[in-house]
C-alpha positions in Angstrom: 117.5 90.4 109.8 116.1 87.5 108.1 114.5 88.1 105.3 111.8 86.5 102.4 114.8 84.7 100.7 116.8 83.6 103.9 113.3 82.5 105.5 112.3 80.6 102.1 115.9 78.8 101.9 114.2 77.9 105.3 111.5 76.5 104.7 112.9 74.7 101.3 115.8 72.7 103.0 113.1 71.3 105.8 110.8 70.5 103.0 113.6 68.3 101.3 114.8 66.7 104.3 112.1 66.4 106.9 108.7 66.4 105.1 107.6 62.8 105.5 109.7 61.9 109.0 108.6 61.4 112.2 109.6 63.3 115.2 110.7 61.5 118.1 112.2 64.0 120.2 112.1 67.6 121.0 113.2 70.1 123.6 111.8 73.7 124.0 113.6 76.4 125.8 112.3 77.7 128.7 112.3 81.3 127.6 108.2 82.9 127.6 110.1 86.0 125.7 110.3 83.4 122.3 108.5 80.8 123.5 104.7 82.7 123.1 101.7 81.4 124.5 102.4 78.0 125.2 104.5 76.6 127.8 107.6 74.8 126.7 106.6 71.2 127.7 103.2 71.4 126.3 104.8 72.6 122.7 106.9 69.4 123.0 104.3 67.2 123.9 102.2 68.7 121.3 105.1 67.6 118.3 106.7 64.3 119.8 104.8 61.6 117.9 103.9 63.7 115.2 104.8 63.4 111.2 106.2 66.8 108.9 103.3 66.7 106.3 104.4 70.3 104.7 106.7 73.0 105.3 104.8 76.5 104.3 105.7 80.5 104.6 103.9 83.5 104.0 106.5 86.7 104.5 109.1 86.6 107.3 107.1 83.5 108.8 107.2 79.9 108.3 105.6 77.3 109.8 105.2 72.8 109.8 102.3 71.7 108.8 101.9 68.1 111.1 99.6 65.1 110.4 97.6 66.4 112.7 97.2 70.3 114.2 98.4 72.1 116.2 101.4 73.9 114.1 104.4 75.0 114.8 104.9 78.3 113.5 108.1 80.7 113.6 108.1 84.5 113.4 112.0 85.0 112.7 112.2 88.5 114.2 116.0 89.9 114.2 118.1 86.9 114.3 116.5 83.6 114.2 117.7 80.6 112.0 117.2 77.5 111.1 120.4 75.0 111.6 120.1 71.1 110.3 122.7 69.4 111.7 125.0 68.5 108.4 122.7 70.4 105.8 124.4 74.2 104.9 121.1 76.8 104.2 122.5 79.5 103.1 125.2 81.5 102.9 123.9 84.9 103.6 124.9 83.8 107.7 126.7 80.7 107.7 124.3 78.3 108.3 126.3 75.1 108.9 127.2 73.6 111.8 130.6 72.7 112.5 131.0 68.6 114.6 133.7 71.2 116.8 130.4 73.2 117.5 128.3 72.9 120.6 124.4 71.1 119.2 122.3 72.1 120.0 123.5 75.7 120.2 123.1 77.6 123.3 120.8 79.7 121.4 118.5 77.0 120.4 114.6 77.8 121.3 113.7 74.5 119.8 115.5 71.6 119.2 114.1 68.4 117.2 115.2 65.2 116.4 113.4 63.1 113.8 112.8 59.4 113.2 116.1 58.9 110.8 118.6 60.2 112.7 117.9 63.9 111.3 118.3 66.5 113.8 117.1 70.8 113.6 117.2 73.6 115.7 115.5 77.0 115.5 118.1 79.2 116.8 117.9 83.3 118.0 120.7 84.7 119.6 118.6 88.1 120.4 115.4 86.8 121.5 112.9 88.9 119.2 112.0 85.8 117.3 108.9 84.0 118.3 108.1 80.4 118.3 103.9 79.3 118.5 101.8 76.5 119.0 98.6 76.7 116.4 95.4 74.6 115.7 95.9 77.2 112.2 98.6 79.5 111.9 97.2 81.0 108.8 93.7 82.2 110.4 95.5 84.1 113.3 98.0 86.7 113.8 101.0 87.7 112.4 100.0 85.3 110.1 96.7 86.5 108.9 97.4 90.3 108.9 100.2 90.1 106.3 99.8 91.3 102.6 100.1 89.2 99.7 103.2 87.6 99.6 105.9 89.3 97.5 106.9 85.6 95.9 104.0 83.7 95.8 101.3 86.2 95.5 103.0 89.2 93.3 100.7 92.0 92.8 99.2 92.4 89.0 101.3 95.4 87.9 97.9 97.5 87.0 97.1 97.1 91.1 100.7 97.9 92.4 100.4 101.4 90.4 97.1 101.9 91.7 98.1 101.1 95.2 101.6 103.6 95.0 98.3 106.0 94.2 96.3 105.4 97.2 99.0 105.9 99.6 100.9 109.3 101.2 103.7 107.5 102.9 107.6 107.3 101.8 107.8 104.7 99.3 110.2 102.8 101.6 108.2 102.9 105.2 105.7 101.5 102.5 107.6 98.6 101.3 108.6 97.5 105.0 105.2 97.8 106.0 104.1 94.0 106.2 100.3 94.3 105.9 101.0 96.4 102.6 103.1 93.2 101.0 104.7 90.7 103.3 108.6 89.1 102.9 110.3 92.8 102.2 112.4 93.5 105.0 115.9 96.6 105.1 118.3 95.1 102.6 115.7 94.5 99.8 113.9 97.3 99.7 117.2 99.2 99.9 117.9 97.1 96.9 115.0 97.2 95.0 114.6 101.1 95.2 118.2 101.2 94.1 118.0 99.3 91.1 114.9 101.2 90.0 116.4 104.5 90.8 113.7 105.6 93.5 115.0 107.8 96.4 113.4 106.2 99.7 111.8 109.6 100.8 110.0 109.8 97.9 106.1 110.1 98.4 104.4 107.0 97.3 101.7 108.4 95.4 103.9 111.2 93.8 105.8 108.4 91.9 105.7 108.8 88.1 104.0 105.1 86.3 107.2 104.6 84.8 108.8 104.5 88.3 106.0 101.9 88.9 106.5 99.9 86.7 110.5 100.0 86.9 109.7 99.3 91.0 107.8 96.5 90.3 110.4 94.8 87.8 112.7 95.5 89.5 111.2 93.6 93.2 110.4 90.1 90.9 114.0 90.6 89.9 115.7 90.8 93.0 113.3 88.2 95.1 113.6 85.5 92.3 117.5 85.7 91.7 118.1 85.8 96.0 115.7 83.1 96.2 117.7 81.2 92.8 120.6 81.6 94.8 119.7 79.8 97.7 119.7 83.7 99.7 123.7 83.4 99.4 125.0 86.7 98.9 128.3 86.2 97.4 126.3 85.3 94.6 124.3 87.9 94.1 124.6 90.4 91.2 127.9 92.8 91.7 125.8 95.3 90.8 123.6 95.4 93.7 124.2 97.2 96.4 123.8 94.6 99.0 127.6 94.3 98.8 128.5 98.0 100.2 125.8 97.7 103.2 128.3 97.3 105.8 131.6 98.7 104.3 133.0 102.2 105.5 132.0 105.7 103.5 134.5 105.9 101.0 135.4 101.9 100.4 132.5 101.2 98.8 131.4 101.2 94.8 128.1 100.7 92.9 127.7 101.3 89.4 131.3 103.0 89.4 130.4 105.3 92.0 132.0 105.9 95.1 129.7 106.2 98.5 131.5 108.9 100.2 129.2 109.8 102.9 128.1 108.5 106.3 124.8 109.6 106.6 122.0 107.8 107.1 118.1 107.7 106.6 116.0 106.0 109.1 112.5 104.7 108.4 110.7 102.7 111.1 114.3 102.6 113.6 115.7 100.5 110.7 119.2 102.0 108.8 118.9 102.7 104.9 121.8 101.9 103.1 121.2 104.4 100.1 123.3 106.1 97.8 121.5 109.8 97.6 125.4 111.0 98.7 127.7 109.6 95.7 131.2 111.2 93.9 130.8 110.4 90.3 134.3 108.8 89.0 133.2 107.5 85.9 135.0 110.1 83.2 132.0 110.1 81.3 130.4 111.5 84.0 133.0 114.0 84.7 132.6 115.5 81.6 129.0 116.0 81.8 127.5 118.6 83.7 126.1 117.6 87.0 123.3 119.2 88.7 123.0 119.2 91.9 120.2 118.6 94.4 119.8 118.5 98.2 119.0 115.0 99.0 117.5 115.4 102.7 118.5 113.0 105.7 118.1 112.1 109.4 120.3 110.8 111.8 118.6 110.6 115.3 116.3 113.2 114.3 119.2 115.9 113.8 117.9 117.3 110.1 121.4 116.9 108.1 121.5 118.1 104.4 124.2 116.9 101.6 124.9 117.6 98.4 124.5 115.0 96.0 125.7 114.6 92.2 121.8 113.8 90.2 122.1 110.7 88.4 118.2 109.9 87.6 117.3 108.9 91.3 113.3 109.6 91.6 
C-alpha cells in the first residue's frame, strides 16, 4: 500500500515536471467505484484548459492545485500510482513505463496529457483508490479529518509524550490511525516500532518516556531517509526490517537474528511484520542468559502463544 514516502515521490516528480504546463487532454474512466462524486466527463471538462499551479499532500493524499478550482485530488487507497510516461518515481513498485507497455495502462483511472508533450496516468489495479473533483480539497473530507502530517507537521516531542498519555489503544492501531497523525501506513510503523524496540501490542499510554522519545526519533528517522531516497527500498538501511516483510519464516535476518516463526499480529485487518518470535544466533547472545517471555498473537482471531528470546522490546 502506498504510503507517505511513495505518495510524496508522487507528488515531487509532478511538481518538477508538470507545475507550470497546460493540460490539453484528459480521459477519465468510467468506473463510479474510483471515480467519486463526479461523473467522468464532467472531471475532464473540469481540467482540459486548465494550468498545474502546485502539486500538494497531506498523508496518503495528494492533490493539483489548478489556476483556477476545482482540484483534483487522489486518495491512493491499496494500489494506486502515479506513472509519467518516461519519468521513473520510485523504486519501491517499479514505477516506469516500458515503450513495449500498453499507455495508458488498462488500469488507468485518469489519464492526462499536457501542453509539451508530457503525458500521466493515475493508475489502481484494485479499485480502492479514489479520484475527486474539489472547489477545496483541504476543507472537506479525507482531507480535512487527517492529523498533522508526519513530514511536514511533526509533533513537538513534549506533545507526542503527552498524547501516548491520553490514549488506551495499542501503540500500533494508534499509529495507523490517520486522524491521530496522517502518512503512517503497515510497513512504517512496523518499522518505526522496530527500530525503537516497542512491541505493537503495547498499550499506548503504558509506554515508559524514554520509549517516547526513542518512538519519536526514531519516525523523523525513518520518514526522512525513505523520503531521501526517493521511497526506493533497495536503498533503505539493511538494518530495517522492511527487507524481511515478505520473505519465508526462517530466511529472513535483522540485526543478526533469525525470524523463525509464521505468526502474525493483525491490527485494523492489516498484517504486522514483527519480530516478537526471533532465535538469537549472535554468540554473544548465546552466551548470555536469555529470559523468556510470552509474546501474545492473533491469527484470525485463534489466540496463539510463542515463546520469544527478550532482547529489550517494550
Amino acid at each position: 500500500m502506498p504510503e507517505l514516502p511513495e505518495v510524496e515521490a508522487a507528488r515531487l516528480a509532478l511538481e518538477e515536471h508538470c507545475v507550470g504546463k497546460r493540460i490539453v487532454r484528459c480521459s477519465a474512466a468510467e468506473d463510479t467505484k474510483v471515480i467519486d462524486g463526479v461523473a467522468p466527463s464532467r472531471l475532464e471538462a473540469a481540467l482540459v484548459g486548465r494550468t498545474i499551479a502546485a502539486a500538494r499532500r497531506k498523508g496518503k493524499n495528494l492533490w493539483l492545485v489548478l489556476d483556477s478550482p476545482p482540484s483534483p485530488s487522489f486518495q491512493f487507497g491499496m494500489a494506486g500510482a502515479i506513472y509519467i510516461k518516461g519519468v521513473e518515481l520510485s523504486k519501491y513498485k517499479r514505477s516506469a513505463v516500458s515503450p513495449t507497455e500498453e499507455w495508458p495502462s488498462k488500469y488507468s483511472k485518469l489519464f492526462v496529457e499536457l501542453d509539451d508533450g508530457l503525458e500521466f496516468s493515475f493508475t489502481d489495479k484494485r479499485r480502492f483508490a479514489k479520484i475527486r473533483l474539489l472547489d477545496n480539497p483541504e476543507a472537506v473530507p479525507p482531507i480535512s479529518e487527517l492529523g498533522p502530517d508526519a513530514l511536514c507537521e511533526p509533533m513537538q516531542l513534549d506533545d507526542f509524550v503527552q498524547s501516548f498519555g491520553r490514549k488506551n489503544a495499542p501503540i500500533k492501531s494508534l499509529l495507523l490511525d490517520q486522524s491521530f497523525m496522517s502518512g503512517i501506513g503497515n510497513w512504517m510503523a512496523d518499522e518505526v516500532l522496530y527500530q525503537a524496540r516497542i512491541h505493537p501490542m503495547q498499550t499506548s499510554s503504558k509506554i515508559s518516556k524514554e520509549k517516547c522519545k526513542a518512538l519519536h526519533r526514531c519516525i523523523k528517522e525513518v520518514i526522512e531517509k525513505s523520503v531521501e531516497v526517493g521511497a526506493d527500498s533497495n536503498e533503505f538501511p539493511e538494518n530495517w526490517i522492511f527487507h524481511s516483510r515478505e520473505k519465508k519464516p526462517g530466511k529472513a535476518f535483522v540485526d543478526g537474528l533469525i525470524i523463525y516463526s509464521s505468526t502474525f499480529l493483525f491490527f485494523s485487518g492489516a498484517h504486522t511484520a514483527h519480530p516478537c518470535c526471533l532465535s538469537v544466533l549472535n554468540v554473544a547472545f548465546a552466551a548470555c542468559r536469555e529470559e523468556d517471555r510470552l509474546c501474545y498473537s492473533r491469527r484470525q482471531d485463534v489466540g496463539v502463544r510463542s515463546r520469544a528470546a527478550d532482547a529489550g522490546w517494550g
